[in-house]
C-alpha positions in Angstrom: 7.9 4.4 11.1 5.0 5.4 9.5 1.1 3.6 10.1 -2.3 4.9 8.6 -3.5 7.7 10.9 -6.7 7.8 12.1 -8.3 5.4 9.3 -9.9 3.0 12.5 -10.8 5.8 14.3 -12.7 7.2 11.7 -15.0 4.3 11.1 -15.1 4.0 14.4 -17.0 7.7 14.2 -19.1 7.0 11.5 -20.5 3.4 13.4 -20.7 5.7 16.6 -22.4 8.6 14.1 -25.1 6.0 13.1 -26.1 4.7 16.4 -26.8 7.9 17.4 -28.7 8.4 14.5 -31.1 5.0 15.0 -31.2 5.4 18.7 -32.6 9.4 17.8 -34.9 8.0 14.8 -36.5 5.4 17.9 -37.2 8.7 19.9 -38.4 10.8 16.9 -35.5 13.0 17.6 -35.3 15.5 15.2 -33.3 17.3 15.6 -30.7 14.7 17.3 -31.3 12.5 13.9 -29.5 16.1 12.1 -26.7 15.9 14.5 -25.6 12.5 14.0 -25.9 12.4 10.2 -23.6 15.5 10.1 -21.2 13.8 12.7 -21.6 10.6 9.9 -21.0 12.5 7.4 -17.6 14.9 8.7 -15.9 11.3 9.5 -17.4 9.6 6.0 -15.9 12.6 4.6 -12.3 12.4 6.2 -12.2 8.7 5.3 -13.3 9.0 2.0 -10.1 11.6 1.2 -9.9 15.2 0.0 -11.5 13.7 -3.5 -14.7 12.2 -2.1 -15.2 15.0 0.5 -18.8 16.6 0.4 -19.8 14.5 -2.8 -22.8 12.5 -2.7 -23.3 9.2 -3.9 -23.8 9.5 -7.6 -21.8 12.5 -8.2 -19.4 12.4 -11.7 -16.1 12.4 -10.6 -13.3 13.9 -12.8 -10.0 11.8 -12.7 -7.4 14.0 -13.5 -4.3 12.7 -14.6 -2.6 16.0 -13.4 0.4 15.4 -16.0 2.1 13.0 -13.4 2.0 9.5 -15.7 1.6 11.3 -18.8 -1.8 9.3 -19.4 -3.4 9.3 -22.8 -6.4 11.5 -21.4 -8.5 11.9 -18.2 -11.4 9.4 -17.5 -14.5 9.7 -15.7 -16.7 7.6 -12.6 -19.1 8.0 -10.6 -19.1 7.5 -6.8 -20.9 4.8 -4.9 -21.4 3.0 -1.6 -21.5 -1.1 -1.6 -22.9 -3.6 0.0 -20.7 -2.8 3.3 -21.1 0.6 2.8 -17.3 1.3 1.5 -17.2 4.0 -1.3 -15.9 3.4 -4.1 -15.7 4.4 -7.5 -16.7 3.1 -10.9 -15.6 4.7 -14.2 -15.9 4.8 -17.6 -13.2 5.4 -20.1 -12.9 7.8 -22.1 -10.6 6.5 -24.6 -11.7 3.1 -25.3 -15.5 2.9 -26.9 -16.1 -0.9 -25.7 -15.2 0.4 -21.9 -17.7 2.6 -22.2 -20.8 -0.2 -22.5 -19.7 -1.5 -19.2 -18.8 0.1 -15.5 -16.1 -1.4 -14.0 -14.2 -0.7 -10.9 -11.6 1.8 -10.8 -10.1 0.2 -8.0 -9.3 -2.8 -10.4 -5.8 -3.8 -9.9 -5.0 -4.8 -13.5 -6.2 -1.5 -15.0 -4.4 0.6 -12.2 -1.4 -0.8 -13.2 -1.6 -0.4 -17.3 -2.8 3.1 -16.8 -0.5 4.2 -14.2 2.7 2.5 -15.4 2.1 3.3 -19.3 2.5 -0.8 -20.3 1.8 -0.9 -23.7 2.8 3.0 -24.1 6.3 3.1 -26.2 7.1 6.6 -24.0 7.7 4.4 -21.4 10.3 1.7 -20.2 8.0 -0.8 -17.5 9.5 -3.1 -15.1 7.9 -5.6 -13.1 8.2 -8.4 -11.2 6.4 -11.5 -13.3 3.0 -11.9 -11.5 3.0 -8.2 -10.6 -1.1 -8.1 -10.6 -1.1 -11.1 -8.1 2.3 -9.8 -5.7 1.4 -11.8 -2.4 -2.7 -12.0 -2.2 -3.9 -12.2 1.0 -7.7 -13.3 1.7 -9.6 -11.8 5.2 -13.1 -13.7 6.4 -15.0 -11.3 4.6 -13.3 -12.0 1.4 -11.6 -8.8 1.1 -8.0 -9.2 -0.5 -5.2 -7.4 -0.1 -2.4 -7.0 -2.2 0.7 -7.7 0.6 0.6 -7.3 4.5 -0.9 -5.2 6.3 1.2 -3.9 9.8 -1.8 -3.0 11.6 -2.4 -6.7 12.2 0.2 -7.0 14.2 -2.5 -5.3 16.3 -3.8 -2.3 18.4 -1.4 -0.3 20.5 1.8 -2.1 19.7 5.0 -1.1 18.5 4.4 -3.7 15.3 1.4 -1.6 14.6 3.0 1.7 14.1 6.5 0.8 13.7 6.3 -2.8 11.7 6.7 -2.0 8.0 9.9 -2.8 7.9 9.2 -6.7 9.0 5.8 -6.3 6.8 8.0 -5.7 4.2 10.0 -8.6 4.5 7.0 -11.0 4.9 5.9 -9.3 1.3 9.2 -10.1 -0.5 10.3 -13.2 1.4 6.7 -15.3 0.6 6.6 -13.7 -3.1 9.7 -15.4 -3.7 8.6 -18.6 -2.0 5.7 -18.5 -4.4 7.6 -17.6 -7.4 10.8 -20.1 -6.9 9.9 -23.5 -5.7 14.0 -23.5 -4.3 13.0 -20.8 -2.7 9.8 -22.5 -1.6 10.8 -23.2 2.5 10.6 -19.5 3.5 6.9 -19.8 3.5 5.2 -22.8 5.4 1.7 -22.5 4.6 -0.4 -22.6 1.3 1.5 -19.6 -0.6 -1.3 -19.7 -3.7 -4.1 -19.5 -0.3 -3.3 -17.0 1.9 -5.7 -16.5 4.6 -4.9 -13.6 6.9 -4.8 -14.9 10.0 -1.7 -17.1 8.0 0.5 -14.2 7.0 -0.7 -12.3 10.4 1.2 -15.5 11.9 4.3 -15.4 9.5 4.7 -11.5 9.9 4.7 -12.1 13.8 7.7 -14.7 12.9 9.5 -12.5 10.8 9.3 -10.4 13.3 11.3 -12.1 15.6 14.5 -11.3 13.1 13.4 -7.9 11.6 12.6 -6.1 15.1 11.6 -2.5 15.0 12.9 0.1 17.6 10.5 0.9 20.0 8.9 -0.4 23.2 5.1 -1.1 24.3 3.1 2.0 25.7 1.8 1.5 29.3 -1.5 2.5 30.6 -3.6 2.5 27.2 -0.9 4.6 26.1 0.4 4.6 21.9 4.2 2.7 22.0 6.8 4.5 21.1 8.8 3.2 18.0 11.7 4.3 15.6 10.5 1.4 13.7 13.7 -0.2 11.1 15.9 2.9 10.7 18.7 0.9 9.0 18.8 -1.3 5.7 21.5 -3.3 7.5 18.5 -4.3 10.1 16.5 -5.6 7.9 19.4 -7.1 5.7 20.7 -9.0 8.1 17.1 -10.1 9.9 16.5 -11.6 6.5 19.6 -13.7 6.2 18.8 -15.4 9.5 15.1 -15.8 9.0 16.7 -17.4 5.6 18.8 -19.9 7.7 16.0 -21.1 9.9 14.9 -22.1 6.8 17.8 -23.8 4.9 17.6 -21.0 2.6 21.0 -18.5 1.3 19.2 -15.2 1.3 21.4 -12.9 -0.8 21.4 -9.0 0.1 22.5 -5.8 -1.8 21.6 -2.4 -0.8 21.6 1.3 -2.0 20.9 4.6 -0.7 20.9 7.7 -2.5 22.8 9.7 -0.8 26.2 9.9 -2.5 24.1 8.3 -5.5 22.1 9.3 -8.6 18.2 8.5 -9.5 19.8 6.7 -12.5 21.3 4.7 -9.9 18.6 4.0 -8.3 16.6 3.4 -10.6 19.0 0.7 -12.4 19.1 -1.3 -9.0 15.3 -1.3 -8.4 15.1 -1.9 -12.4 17.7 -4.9 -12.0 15.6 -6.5 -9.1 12.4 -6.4 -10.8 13.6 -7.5 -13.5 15.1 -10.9 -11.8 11.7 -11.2 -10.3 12.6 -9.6 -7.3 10.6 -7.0 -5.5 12.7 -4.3 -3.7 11.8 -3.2 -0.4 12.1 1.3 -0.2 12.8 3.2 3.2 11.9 6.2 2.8 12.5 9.8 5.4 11.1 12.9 5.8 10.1 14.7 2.7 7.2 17.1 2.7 6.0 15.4 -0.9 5.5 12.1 0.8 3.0 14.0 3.2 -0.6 13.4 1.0 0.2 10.5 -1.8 -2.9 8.7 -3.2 -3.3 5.3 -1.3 -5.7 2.7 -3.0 -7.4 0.7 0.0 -8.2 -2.9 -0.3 -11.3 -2.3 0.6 -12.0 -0.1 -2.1 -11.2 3.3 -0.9 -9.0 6.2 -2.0 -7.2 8.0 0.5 -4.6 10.5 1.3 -2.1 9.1 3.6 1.6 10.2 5.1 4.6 7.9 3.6 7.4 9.5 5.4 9.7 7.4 7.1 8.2 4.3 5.5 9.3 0.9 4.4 7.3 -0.2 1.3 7.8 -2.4 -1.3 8.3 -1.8 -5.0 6.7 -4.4 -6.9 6.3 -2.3 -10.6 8.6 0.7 -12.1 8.0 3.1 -14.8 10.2 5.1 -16.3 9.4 8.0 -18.7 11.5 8.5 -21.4 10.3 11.7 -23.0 10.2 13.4 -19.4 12.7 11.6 -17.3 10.2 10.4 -14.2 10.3 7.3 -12.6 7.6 5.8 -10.4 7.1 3.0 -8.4 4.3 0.8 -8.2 4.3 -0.1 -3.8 2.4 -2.5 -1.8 1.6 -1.1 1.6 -0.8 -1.3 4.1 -2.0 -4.1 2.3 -3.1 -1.8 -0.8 -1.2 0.1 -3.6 0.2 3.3 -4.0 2.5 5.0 -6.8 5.2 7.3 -5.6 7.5 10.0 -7.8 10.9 9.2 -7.3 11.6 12.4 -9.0 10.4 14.3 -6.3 11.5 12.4 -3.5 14.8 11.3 -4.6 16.8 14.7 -3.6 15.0 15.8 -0.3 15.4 13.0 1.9 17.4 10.3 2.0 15.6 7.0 0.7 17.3 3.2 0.4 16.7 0.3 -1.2 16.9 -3.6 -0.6 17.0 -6.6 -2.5 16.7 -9.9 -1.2 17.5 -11.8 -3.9 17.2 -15.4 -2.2 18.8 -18.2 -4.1 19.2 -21.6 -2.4 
């Protein structure tokens, strides 16, 4: 199953890069100081994405809207590092005049989901769960929050870190609807409205325990190998018995596409958002799912791989004029949107609902 390649190792380069950099500055290394800032600034570009790549803070970045969401026009931002030294991007839009007196941070969650899913658009049909802009929030030491698990905290070098988005998954769905069901209110111990991550790192290891990926642990400082959750009925029937430990009925349905339409689909992930439910999505190898816009939570934009992924769909839009459907996801512990047009007929994806009801 699929992690985020390369994202640690990259800062891990630029820190490295930077050292380098001081310790040749100490030295009145010249030409040592040129090295390291262009070793800094190869790995700030890979981590910044393809869109970010040999732009300097302060460049005007053009947000094209590429025809995917049918957006009312493009808007514009310009780049910038923070405090931590994340980039990021501010913009100003283009449509709305009062926008325009103030930056604000195109990373916003509210504003990514109005613009991307067309609410308030009447060429578009938007489902979502109810507190869509406030899923599962998750709070680190630093105050950084993230919008659903992350399975890289199941830690370095073990199968849960490159195979555990199936079990992240559930830990998403299972403690939203803890939060937004007080009969549902058992399958989460701790503080649901003040989620700290060390607490959901702690209840995705115990989901864990019923939603097992494939795999086993690498030896010598070598990666695991994992298959991760292949099968819905894995993480179906994990669910049901996490459920029971609980004293909680958690109800499962299913579909896959493969002797099935989009419409269909479309009408079971539209059903389960609409009952507040978010639907977890496997999805397989499909060279579209290769470079898909991922929004960090710590501010970034990046390309990453979501083949043979579990996700899960928290938001839908569906385009009546041209027929597309996309799907708001929480991965990672950020946000992505992902065609379903162009995914739906080159690899086989499925979809769960875990509709618990006491």
């Amino acid at each position: 199953m699929c992690h985020r390649w390369a994202r640690q190792e990259d800062r891990l380069a630029i820190e490295e890069a930077t050292i380098a950099w001081i310790e040749a500055n100490k030295r009145g290394d010249e030409a040592g100081k040129r090295l390291a800032h262009a070793s800094a600034e190869a790995a700030r570009n890979k981590y910044r994405g393809k869109e970010f790549a040999g732009r300097p803070d302060g460049t005007t970045y053009r947000v094209d809207n590429k025809g995917d969401l049918d957006y009312s026009s493009d808007f514009y931002g310009t780049i910038y590092a923070d405090s931590k030294g994340l980039y990021k991007l501010k913009y100003t839009d283009s449509v709305n005049s009062d926008n325009n007196k103030n930056d604000r941070i195109y990373l916003d969650r509210d504003y990514i989901f109005r613009k991307s899913l067309g609410t308030g658009n009447l060429n578009f049909t938007v489902s979502t769960i109810a507190d869509v802009g406030n899923f599962v929030i998750i709070k680190d030491k630093d105050g950084y929050v993230y919008y659903g698990g992350d399975q890289e905290w199941y830690g370095r070098k073990t199968v849960g870190h490159y195979g555990g988005c199936g079990p992240t998954a559930v830990a998403n769905i299972l403690a939203y609807l803890a939060k937004s069901n007080p009969k549902n209110s058992l399958l989460y111990s701790g503080d649901i409205n003040n989620i700290s991550q060390e607490d959901f790192t702690n209840y995705m290891k115990e989901i864990y325990d019923y939603v097992t990926p494939i795999g086993r642990e690498g030896k010598g400082g070598k990666d695991p190998f994992t298959i991760g959750v292949p099968l819905p009925s894995m993480l179906e029937s994990g669910a049901q018995i996490f459920g029971l430990t609980k004293g909680v009925n958690v109800k499962t349905a299913s579909k896959g596409n493969t002797f099935n339409s989009l419409n269909s689909a479309s009408k079971f992930i539209r059903e389960g958002l609409d009952s507040d439910t978010p639907i977890a999505m496997l999805t397989w190898f499909n060279e579209n799912l290769e470079n898909i816009d991922f929004f960090e939570p710590k501010g970034e934009i990046t390309k990453q791989n979501f083949q043979t992924h579990w996700v899960t769909i928290t938001g839908m839009s569906e385009n009546k004029k041209t027929g597309q459907t996309t799907v708001l996801v929480s991965t990672w512990g950020g946000i992505s949107f992902i065609n379903l047009n162009n995914n739906f007929s080159k690899g086989d994806m499925f979809f769960v609902n875990l509709n618990a009801k006491r």
